[in-house]
N, C-alpha and C positions, 0 to 999 in steps of 0.2 A: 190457526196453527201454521198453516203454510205461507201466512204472511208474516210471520215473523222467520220460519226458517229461511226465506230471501232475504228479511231484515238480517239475519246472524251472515249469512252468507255472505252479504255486499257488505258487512262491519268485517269478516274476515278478510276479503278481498282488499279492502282498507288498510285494514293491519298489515297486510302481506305486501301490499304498495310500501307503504311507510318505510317496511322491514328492506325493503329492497334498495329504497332511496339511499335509506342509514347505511347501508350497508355499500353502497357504491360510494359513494359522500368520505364514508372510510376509508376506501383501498385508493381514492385518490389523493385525500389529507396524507396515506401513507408512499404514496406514487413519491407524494412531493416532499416528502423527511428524504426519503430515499436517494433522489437525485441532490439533493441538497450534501447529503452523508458523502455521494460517492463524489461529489464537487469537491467538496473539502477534503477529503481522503488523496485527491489526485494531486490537488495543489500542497498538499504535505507530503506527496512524496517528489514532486520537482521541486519542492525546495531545499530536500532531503539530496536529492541528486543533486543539484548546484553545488549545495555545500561540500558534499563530500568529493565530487569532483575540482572545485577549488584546493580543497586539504590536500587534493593528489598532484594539484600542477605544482602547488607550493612546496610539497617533500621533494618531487623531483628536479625542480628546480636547486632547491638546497642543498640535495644529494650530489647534482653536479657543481654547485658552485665550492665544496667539502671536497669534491676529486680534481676540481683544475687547484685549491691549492696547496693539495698534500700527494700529488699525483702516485709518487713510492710507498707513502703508508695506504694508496685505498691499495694496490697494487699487488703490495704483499699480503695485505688481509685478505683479498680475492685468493691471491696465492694458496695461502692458510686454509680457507674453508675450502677450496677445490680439494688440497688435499684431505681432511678432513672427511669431506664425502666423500670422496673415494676410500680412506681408509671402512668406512662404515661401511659402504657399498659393497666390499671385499668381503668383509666378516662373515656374511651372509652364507 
């Protein structure tokens, strides 16, 4: 009887190795999705940022090349909406 309950014993100590291995074996399979995830996550969001920082040299570029050659219509439309917010800003 007591050589089998050292026999169940070192079968659990077994099992509970195993369980350990499996179970480290996992948190690094998932170490390495993780790093992988936050790899790709990073590189979509500088590409995210180039782009939309491109979009912005290129409106304000546009935007002054629209004011050197209509220099009186951006002027008065400036004009306009200053006044404008100001009339709103009044209201209040």
């Amino acid at each position: 009887m007591e050589t089998r309950t050292k026999d169940l014993a070192g079968q659990a100590k077994g099992f509970a190795r195993e369980a350990q291995e499996t179970i480290k074996e996992t948190a690094e399979d998932f170490a390495e999705k993780a790093k992988s995830f936050g790899s790709s996550a990073k590189q979509s969001a500088m590409a995210a940022y180039q782009k939309a920082q491109s979009k912005t040299v290129a409106g304000a570029q546009a935007t002054d090349q629209a004011i050197r050659a209509n220099p009186y219509t951006a002027l008065g439309l400036a004009f306009g909406c200053g006044l404008l917010i100001g009339f709103l800003a009044k209201r209040k």
